[in-house]
Structure formats: structure tokens, C-alpha cells
N, CA, C and O atoms as a printed pandas DataFrame, in Angstrom:
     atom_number atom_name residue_name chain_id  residue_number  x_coord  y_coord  z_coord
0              1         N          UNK        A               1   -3.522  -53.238  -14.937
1              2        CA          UNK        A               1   -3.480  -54.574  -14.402
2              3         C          UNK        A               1   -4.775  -54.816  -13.642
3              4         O          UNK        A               1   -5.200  -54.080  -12.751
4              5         N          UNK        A               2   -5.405  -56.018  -14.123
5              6        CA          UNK        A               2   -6.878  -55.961  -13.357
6              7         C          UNK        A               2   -6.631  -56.569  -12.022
7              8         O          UNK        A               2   -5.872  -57.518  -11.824
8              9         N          UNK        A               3   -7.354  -55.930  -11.096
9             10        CA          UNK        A               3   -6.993  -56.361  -10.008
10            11         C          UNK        A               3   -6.316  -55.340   -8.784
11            12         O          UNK        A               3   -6.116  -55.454   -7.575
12            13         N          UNK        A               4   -6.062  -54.174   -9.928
13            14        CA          UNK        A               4   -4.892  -53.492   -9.288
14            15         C          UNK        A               4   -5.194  -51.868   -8.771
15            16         O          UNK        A               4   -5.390  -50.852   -9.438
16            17         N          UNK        A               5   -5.149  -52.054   -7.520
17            18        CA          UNK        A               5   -5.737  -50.587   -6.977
18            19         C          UNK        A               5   -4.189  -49.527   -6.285
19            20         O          UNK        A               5   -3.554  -49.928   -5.310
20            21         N          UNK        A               6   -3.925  -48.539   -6.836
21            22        CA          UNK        A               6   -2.839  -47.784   -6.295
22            23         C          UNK        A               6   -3.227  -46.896   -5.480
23            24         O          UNK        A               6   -4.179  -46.241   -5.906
24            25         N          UNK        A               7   -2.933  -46.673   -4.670
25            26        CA          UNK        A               7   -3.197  -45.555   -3.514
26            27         C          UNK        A               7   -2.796  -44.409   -3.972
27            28         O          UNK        A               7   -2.111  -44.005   -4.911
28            29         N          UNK        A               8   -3.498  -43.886   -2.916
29            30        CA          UNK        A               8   -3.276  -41.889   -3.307
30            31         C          UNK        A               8   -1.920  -41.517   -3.109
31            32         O          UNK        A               8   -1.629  -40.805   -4.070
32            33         N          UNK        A               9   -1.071  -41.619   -2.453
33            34        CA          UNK        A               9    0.338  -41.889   -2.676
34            35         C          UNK        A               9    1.127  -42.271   -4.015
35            36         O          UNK        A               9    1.962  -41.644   -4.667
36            37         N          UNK        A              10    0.600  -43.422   -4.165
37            38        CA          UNK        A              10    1.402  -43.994   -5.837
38            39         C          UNK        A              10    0.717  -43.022   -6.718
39            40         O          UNK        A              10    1.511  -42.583   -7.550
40            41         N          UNK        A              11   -0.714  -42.430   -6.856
41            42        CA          UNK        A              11   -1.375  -41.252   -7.654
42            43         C          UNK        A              11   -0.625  -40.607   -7.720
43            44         O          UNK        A              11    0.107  -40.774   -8.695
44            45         N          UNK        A              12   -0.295  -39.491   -6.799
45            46        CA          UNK        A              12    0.746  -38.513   -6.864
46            47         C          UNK        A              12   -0.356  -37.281   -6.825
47            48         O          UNK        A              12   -0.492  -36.395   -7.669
48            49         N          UNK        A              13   -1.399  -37.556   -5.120
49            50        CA          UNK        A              13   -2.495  -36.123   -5.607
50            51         C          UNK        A              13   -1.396  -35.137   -5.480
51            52         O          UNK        A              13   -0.199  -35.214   -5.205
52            53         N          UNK        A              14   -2.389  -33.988   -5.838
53            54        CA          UNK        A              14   -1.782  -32.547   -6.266
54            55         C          UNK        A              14   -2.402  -31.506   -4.678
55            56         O          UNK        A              14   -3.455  -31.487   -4.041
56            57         N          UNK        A              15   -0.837  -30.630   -4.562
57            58        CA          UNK        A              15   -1.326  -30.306   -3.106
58            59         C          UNK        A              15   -0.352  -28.740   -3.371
59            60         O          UNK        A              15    0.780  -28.659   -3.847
60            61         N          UNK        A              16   -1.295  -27.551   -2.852
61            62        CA          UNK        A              16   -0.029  -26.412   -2.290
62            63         C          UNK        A              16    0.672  -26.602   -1.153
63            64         O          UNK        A              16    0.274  -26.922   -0.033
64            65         N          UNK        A              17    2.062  -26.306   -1.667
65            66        CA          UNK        A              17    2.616  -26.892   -0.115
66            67         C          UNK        A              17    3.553  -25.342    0.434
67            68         O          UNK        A              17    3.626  -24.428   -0.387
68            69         N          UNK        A              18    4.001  -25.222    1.370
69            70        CA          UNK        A              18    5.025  -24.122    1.994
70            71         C          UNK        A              18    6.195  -24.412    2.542
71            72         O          UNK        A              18    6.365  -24.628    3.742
72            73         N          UNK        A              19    6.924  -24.426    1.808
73            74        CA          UNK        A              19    8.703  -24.588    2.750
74            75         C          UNK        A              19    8.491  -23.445    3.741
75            76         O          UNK        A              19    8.070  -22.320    3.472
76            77         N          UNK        A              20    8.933  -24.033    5.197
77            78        CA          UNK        A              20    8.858  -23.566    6.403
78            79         C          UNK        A              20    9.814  -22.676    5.704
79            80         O          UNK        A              20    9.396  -21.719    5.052
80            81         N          UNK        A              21   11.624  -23.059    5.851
81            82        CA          UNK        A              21   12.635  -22.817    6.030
82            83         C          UNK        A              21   12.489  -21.212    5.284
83            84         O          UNK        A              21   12.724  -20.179    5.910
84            85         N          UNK        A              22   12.023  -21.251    3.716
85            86        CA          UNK        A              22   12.455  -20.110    2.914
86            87         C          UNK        A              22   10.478  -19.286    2.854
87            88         O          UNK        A              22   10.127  -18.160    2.502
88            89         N          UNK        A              23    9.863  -20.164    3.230
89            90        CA          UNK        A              23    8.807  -19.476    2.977
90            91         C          UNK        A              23    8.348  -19.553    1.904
91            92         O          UNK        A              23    7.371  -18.807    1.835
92            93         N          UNK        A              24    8.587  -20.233    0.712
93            94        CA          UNK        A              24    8.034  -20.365   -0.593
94            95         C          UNK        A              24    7.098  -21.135   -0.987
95            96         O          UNK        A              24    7.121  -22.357   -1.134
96            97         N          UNK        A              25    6.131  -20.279   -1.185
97            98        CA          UNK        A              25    4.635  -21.231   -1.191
98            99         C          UNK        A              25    4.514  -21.685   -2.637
99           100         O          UNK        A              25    4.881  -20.839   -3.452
100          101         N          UNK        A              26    4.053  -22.906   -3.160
101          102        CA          UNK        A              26    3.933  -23.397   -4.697
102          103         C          UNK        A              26    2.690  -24.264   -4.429
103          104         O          UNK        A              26    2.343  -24.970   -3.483
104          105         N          UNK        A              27    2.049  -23.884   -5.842
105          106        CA          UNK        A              27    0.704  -24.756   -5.712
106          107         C          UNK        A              27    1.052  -25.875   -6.820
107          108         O          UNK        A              27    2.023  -26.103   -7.542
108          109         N          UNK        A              28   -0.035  -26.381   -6.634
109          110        CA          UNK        A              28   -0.441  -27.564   -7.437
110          111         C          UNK        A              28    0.842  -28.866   -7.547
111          112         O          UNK        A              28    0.851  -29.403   -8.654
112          113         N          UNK        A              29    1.738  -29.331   -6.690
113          114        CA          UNK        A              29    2.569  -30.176   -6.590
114          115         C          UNK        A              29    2.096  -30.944   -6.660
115          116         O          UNK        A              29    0.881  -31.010   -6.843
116          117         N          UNK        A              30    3.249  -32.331   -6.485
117          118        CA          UNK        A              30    3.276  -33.349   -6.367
118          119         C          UNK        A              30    3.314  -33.719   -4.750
119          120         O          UNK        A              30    4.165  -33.449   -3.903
120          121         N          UNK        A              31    1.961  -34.501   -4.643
121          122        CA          UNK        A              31    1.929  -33.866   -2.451
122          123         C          UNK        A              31    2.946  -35.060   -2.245
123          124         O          UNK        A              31    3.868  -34.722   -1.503
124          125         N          UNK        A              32    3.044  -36.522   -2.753
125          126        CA          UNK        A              32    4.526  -36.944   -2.287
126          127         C          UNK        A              32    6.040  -36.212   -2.169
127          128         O          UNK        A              32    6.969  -36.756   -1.571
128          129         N          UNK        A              33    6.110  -35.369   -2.590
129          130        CA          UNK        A              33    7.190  -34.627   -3.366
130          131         C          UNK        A              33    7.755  -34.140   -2.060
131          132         O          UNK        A              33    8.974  -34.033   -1.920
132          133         N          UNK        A              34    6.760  -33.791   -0.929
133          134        CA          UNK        A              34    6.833  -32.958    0.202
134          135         C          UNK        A              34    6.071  -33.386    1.290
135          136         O          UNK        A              34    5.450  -32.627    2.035
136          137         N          UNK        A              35    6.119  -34.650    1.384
137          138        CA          UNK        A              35    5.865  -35.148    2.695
138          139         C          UNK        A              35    6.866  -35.123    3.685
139          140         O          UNK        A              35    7.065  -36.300    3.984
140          141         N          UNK        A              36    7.402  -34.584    4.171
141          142        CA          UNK        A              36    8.326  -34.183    4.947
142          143         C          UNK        A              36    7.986  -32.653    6.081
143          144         O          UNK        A              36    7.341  -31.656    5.755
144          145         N          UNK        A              37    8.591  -32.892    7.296
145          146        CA          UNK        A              37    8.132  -31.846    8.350
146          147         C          UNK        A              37    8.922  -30.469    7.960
147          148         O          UNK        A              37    9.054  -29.666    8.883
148          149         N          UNK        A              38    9.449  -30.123    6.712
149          150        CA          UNK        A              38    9.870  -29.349    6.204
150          151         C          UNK        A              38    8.810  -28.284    5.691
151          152         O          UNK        A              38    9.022  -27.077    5.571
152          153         N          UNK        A              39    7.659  -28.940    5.421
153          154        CA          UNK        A              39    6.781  -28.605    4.502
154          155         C          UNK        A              39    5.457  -28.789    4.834
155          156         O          UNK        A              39    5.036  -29.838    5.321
156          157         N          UNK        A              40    4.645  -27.633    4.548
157          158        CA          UNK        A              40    3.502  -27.409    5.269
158          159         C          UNK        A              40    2.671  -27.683    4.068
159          160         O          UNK        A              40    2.791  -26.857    3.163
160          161         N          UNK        A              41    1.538  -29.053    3.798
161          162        CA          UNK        A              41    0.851  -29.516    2.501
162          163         C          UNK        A              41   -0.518  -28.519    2.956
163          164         O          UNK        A              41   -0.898  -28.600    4.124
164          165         N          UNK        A              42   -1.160  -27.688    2.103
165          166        CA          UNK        A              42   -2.163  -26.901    1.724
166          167         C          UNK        A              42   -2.602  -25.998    2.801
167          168         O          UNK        A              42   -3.751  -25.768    3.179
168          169         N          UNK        A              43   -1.420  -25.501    3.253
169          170        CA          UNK        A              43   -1.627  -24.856    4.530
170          171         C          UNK        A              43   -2.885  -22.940    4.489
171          172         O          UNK        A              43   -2.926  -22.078    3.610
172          173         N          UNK        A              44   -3.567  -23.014    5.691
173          174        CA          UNK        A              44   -4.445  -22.233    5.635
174          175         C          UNK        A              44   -3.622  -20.781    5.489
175          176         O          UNK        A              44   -2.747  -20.435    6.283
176          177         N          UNK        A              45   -3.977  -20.133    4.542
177          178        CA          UNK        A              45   -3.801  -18.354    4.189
178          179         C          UNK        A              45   -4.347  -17.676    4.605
179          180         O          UNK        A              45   -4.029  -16.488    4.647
180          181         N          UNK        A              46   -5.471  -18.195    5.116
181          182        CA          UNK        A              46   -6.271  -17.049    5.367
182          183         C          UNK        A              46   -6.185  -15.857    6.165
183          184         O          UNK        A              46   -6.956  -14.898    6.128
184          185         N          UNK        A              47   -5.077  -16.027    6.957
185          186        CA          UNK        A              47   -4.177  -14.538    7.765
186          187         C          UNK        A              47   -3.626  -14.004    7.068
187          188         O          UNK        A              47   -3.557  -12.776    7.115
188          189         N          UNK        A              48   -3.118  -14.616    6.296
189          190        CA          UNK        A              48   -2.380  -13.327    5.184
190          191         C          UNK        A              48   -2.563  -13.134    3.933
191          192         O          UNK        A              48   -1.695  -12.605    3.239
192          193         N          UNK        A              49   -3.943  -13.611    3.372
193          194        CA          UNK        A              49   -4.576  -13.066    2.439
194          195         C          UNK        A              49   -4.488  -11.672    2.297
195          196         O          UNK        A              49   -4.770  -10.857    3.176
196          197         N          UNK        A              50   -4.017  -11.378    0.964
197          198        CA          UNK        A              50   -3.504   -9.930    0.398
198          199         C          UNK        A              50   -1.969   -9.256    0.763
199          200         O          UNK        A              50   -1.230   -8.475    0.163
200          201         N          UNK        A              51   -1.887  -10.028    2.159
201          202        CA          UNK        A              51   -0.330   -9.618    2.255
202          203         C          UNK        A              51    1.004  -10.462    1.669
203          204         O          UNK        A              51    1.120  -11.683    1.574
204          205         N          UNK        A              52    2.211   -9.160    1.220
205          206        CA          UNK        A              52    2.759  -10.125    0.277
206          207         C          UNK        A              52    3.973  -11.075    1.382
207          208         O          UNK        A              52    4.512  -10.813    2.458
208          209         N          UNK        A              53    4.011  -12.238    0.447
209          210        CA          UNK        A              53    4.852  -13.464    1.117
210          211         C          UNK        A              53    6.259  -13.074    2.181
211          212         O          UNK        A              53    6.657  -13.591    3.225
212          213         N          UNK        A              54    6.816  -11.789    1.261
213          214        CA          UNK        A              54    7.926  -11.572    2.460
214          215         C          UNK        A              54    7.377  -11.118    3.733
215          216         O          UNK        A              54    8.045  -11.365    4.737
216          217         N          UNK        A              55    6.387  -10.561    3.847
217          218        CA          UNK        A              55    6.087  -10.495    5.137
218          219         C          UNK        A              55    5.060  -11.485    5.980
219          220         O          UNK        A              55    4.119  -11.089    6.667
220          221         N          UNK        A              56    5.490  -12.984    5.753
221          222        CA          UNK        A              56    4.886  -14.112    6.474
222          223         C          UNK        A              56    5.890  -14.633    7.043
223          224         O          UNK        A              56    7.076  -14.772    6.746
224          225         N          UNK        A              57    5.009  -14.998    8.218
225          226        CA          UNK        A              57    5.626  -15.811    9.221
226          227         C          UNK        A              57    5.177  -17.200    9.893
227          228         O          UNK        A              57    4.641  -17.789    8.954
228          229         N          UNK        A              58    5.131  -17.790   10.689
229          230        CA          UNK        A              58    5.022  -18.776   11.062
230          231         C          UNK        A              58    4.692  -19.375   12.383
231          232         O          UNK        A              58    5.754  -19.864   12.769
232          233         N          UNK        A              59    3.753  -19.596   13.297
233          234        CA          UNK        A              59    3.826  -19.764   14.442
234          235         C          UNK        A              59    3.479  -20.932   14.696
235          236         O          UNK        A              59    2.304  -21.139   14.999
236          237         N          UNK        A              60    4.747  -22.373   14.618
237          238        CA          UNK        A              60    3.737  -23.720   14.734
238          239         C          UNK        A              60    3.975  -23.733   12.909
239          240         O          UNK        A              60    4.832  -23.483   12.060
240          241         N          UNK        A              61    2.611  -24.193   13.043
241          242        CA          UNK        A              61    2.136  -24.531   11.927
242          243         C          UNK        A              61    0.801  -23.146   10.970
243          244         O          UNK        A              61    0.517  -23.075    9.774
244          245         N          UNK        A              62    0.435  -22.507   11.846
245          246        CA          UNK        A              62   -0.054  -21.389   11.555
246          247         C          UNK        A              62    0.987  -20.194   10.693
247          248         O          UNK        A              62    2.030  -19.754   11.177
248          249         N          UNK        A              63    0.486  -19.842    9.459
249          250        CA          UNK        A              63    1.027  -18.893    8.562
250          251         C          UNK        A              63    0.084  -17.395    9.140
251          252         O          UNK        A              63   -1.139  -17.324    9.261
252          253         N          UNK        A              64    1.023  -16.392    9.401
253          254        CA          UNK        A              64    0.591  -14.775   10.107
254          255         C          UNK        A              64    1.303  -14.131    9.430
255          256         O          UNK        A              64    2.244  -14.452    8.704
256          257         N          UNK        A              65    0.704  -12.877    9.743
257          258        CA          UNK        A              65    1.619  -12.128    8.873
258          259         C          UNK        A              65    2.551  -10.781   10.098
259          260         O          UNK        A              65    2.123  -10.264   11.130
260          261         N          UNK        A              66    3.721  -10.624    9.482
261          262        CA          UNK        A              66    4.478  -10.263   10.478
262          263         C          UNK        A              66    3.721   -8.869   11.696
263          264         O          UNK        A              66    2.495   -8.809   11.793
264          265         N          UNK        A              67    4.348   -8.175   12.265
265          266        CA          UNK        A              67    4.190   -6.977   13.006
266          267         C          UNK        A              67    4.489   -5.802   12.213
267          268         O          UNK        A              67    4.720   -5.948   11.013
268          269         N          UNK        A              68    4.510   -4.693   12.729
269          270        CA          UNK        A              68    5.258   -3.490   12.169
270          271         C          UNK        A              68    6.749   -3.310   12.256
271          272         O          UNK        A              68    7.573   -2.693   11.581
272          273         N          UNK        A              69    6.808   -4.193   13.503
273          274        CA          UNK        A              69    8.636   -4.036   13.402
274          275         C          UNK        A              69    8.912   -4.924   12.830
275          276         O          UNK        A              69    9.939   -4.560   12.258
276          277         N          UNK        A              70    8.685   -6.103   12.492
277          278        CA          UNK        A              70    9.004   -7.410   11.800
278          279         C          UNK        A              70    8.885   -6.863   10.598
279          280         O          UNK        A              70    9.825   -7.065    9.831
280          281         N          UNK        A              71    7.894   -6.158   10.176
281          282        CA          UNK        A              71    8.091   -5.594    8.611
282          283         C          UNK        A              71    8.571   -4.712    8.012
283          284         O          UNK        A              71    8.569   -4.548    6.792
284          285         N          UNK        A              72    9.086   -3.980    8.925
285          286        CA          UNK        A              72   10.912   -3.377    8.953
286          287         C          UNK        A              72   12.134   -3.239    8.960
287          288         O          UNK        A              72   12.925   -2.365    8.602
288          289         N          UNK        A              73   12.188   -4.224    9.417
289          290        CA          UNK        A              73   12.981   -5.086    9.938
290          291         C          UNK        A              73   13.259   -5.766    8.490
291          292         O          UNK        A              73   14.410   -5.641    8.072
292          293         N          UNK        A              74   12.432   -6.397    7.764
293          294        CA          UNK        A              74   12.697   -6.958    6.129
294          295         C          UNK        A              74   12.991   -5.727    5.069
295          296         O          UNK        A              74   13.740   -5.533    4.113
296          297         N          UNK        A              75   11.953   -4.997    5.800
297          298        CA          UNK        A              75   12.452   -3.595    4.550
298          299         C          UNK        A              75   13.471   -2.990    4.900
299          300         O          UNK        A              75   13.613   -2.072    4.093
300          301         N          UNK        A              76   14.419   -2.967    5.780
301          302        CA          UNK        A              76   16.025   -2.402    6.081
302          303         C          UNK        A              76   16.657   -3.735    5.828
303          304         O          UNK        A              76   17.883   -3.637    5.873
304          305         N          UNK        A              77   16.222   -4.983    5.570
305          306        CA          UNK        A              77   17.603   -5.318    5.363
306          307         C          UNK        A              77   17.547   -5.337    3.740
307          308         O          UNK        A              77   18.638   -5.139    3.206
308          309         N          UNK        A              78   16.311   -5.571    2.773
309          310        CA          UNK        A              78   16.160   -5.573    1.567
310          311         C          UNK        A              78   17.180   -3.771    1.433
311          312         O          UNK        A              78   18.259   -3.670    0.849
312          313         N          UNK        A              79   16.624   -2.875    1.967
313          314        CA          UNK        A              79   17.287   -1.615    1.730
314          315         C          UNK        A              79   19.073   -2.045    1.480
315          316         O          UNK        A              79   19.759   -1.777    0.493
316          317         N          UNK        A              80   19.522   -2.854    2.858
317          318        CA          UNK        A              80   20.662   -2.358    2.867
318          319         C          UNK        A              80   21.201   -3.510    1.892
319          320         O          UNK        A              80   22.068   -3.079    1.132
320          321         N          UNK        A              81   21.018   -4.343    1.789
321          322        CA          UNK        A              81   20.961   -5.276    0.453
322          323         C          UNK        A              81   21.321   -4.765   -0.735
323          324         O          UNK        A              81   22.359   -5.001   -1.353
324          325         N          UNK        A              82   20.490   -4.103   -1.017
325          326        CA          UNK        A              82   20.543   -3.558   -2.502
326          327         C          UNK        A              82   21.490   -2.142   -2.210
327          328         O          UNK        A              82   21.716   -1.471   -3.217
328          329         N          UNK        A              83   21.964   -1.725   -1.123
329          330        CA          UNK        A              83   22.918   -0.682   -0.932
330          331         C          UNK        A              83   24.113   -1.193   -0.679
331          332         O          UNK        A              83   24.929   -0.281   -0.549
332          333         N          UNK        A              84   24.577   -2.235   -0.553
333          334        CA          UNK        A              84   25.544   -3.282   -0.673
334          335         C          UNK        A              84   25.742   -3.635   -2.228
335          336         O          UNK        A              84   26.888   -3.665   -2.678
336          337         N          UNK        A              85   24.716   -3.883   -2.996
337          338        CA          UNK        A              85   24.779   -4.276   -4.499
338          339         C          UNK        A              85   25.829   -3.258   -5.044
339          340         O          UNK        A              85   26.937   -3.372   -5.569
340          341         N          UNK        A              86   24.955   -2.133   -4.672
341          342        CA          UNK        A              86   24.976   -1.134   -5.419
342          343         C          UNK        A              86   26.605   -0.366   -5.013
343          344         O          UNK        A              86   27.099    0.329   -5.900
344          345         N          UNK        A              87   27.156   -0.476   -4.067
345          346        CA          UNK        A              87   28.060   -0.242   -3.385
346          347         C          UNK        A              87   29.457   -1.478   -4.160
347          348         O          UNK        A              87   30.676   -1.333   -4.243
348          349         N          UNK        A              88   28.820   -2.274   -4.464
349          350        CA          UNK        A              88   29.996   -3.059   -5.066
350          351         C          UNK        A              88   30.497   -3.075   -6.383
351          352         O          UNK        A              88   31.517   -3.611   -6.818
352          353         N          UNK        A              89   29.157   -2.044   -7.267
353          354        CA          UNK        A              89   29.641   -1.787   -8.366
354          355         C          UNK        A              89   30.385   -0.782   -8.274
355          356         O          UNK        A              89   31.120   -1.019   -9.233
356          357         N          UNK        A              90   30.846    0.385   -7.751
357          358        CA          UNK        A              90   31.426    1.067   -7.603
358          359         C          UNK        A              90   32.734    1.517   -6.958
359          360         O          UNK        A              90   32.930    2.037   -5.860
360          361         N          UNK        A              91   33.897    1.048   -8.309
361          362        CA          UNK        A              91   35.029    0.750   -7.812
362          363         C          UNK        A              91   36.250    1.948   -8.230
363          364         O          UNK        A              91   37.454    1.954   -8.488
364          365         N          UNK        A              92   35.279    2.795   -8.135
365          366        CA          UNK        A              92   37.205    4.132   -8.677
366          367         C          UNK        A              92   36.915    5.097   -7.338
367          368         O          UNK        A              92   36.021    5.335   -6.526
368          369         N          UNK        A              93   37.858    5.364   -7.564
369          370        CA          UNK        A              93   37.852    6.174   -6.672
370          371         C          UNK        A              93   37.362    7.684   -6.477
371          372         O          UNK        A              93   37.498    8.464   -5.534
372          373         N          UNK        A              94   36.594    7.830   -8.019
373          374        CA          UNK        A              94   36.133    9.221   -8.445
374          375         C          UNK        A              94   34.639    8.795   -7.511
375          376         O          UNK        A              94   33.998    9.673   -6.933
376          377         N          UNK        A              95   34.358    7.779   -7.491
377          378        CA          UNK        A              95   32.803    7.306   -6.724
378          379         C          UNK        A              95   32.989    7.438   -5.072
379          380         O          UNK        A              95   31.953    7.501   -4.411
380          381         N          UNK        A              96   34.164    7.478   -4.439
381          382        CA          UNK        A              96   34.324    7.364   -2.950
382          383         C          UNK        A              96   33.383    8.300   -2.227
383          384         O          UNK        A              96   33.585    8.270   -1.013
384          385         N          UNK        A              97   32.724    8.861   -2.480
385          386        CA          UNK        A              97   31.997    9.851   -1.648
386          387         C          UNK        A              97   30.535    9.458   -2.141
387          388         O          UNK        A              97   29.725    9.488   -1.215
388          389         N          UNK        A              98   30.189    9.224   -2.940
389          390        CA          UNK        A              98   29.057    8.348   -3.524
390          391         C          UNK        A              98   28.753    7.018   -2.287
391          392         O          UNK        A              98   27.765    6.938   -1.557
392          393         N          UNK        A              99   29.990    6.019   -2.346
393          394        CA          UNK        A              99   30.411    4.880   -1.389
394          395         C          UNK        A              99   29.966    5.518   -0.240
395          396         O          UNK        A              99   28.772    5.302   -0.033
396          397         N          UNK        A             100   30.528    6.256    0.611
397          398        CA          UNK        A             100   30.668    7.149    1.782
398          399         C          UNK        A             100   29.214    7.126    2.039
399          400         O          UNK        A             100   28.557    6.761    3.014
400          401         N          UNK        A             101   28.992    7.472    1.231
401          402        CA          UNK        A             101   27.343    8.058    1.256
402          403         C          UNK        A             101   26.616    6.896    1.505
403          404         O          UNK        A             101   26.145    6.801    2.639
404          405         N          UNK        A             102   26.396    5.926    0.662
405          406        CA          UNK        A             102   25.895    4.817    1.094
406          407         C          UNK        A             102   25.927    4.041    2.211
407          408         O          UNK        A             102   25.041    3.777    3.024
408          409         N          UNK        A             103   27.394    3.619    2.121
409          410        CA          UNK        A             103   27.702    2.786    3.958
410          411         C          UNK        A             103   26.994    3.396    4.952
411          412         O          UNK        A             103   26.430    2.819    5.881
412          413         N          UNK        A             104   27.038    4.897    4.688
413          414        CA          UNK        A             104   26.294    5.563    5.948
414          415         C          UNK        A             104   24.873    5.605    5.669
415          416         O          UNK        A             104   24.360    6.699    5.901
416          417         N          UNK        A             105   24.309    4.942    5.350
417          418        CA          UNK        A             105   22.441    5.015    4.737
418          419         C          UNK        A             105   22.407    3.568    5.481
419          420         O          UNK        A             105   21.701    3.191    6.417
420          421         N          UNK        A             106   23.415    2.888    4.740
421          422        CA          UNK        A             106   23.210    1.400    5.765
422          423         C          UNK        A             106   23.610    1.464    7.148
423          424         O          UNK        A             106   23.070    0.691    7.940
424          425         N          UNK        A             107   24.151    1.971    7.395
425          426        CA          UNK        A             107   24.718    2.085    9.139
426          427         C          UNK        A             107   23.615    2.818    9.923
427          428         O          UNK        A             107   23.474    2.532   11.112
428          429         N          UNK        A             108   22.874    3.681    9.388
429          430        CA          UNK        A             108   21.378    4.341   10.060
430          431         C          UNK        A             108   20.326    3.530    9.869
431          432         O          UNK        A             108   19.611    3.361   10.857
432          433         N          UNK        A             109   19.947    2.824    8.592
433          434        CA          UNK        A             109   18.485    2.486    8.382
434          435         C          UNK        A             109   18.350    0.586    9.254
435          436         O          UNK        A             109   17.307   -0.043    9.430
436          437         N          UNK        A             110   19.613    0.194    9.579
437          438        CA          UNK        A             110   19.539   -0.474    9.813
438          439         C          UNK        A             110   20.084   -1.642   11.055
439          440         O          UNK        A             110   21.235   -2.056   10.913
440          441         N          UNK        A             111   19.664   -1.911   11.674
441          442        CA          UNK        A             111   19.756   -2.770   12.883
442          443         C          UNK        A             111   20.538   -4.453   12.854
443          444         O          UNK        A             111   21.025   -5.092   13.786
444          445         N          UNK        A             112   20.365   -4.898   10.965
445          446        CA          UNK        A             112   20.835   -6.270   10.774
446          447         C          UNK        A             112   22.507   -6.602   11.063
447          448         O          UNK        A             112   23.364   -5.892   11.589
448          449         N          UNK        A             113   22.585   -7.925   10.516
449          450        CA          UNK        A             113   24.165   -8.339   10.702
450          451         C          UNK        A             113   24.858   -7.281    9.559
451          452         O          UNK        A             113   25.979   -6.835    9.805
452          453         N          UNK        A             114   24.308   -6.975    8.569
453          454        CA          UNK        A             114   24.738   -6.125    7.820
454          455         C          UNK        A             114   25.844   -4.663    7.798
455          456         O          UNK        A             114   26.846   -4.331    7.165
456          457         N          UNK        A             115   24.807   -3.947    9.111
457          458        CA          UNK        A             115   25.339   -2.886    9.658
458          459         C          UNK        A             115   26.889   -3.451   10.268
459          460         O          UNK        A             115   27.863   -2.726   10.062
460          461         N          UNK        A             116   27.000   -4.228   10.713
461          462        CA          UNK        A             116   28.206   -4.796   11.647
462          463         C          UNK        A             116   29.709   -4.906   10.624
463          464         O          UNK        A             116   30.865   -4.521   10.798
464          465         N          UNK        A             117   28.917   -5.720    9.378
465          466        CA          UNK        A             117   29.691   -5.140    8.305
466          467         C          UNK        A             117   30.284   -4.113    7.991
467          468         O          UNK        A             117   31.451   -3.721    7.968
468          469         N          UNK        A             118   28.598   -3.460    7.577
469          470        CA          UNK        A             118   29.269   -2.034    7.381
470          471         C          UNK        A             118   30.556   -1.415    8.042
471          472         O          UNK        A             118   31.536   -0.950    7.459
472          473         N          UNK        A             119   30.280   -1.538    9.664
473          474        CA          UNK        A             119   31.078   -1.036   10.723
474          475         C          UNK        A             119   32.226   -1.167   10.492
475          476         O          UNK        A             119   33.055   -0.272   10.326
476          477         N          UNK        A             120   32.397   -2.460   10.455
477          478        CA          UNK        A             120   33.846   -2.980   10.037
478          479         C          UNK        A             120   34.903   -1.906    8.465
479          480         O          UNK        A             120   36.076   -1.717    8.143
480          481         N          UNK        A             121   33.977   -1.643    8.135
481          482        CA          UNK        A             121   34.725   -1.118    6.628
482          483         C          UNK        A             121   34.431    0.343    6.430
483          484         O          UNK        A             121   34.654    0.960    5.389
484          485         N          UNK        A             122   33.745    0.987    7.874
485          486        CA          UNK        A             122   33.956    1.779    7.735
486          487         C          UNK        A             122   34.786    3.108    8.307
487          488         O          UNK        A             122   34.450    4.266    8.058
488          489         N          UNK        A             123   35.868    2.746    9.076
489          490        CA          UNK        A             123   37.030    3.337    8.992
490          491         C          UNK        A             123   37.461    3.320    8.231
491          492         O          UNK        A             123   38.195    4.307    8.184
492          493         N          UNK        A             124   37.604    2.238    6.654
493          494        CA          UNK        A             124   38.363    2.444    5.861
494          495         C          UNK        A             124   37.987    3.343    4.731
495          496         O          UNK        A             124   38.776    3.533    3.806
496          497         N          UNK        A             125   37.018    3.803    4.765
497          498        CA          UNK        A             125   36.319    4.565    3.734
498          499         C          UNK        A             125   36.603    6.395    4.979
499          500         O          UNK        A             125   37.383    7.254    4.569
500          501         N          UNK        A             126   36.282    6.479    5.550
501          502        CA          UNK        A             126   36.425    7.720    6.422
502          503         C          UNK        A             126   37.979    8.175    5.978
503          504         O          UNK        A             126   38.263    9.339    5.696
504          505         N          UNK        A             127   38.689    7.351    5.968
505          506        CA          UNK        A             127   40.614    7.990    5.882
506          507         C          UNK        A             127   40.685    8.956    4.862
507          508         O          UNK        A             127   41.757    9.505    4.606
């Protein structure tokens, strides 16, 4: 339409953006898509260049990358995570000491809401 100028908005430039909430960084969007205080549009990396995404954090608007306990803290609960998975496939009772074994790997390696779980279920595995 002659005459007719659309703004960078109606364009639809292209922007990396970061969900605060989950941490999931995606490039090349749609920067309307994520105009919202949810979402951080082409936010600076440069602190955590080379380090991987689960261990980023957030201060503000600044992306860091966690501590040593903060990055332990992810690797015990990923641990007890997947010792929970793995714990749920295993349903006879020829495996109970296998089970046993596990709950108690999660009840040491770890500090999360997880362990509390554990706790809970594990008198019933001890009988």
C-alpha cells in the first residue's frame, strides 16, 4: 500500500530471548512474541559463556552462572531424579533391596524436597 510504513513491531524483528521462569534461552524469535517482563529480549551471555544452561542464574536482569554449591545442589537433585525414575520401574519384590539401595543414595546425596519424600517411604521399605 503506497503510503504505508509498518513499524518494527508490525515487522516482527528477530530477537534471542530468555524465559526468566524456566531459563530457556531461544534465538532468533519473533521479538513481539516476548515482550513481556517474563522475558529477557537478547540478553548479555557473556558470564556464562561455555557454561551449560542448567547452571544459570539470574540476578535482576543479569544472567551468572551459579556457585559451587548452587551447582550441586542441581546435580543432587538431577541425581535423585533419575533415582526416583529408576526406583519406579521397579516393582517385585525380588528388586526390594535394589529399591533399599537407592532410597538410601537419595536420602545421603541429597538436601532437596525430594529427600523428605524419600523419608516419608522410608520406613516402609526398612520392614
Amino acid at each position: 500500500m503506497e503510503g504505508f510504513h509498518a513499524s518494527e513491531q508490525e515487522c516482527g524483528v528477530m530477537a534471542n530471548v530468555l524465559e526468566k521462569s524456566t531459563m530457556r534461552y531461544m534465538k532468533s524469535v519473533n521479538t513481539t512474541d516476548y515482550m513481556t517482563p517474563a522475558y529477557l529480549i537478547n540478553p548479555d551471555l557473556s558470564a556464562v559463556d561455555g557454561v551449560s544452561a542448567k547452571y544459570w542464574k539470574l540476578d535482576g536482569d543479569s544472567v551468572l552462572e551459579m556457585d559451587a554449591a548452587e551447582k550441586q545442589a542441581v546435580d543432587d537433585a538431577e541425581a535423585a531424579a533419575a533415582a526416583v525414575q529408576k526406583a519406579a520401574r521397579i516393582d517385585s519384590e525380588a528388586n526390594r533391596d535394589e529399591l533399599k539401595a537407592i532410597l538410601k543414595t537419595i536420602a545421603k546425596r541429597t538436601s532437596t524436597p525430594i529427600a523428605d519424600i524419600v523419608a516419608d517411604f522410608k520406613g516402609f521399605f526398612d520392614g
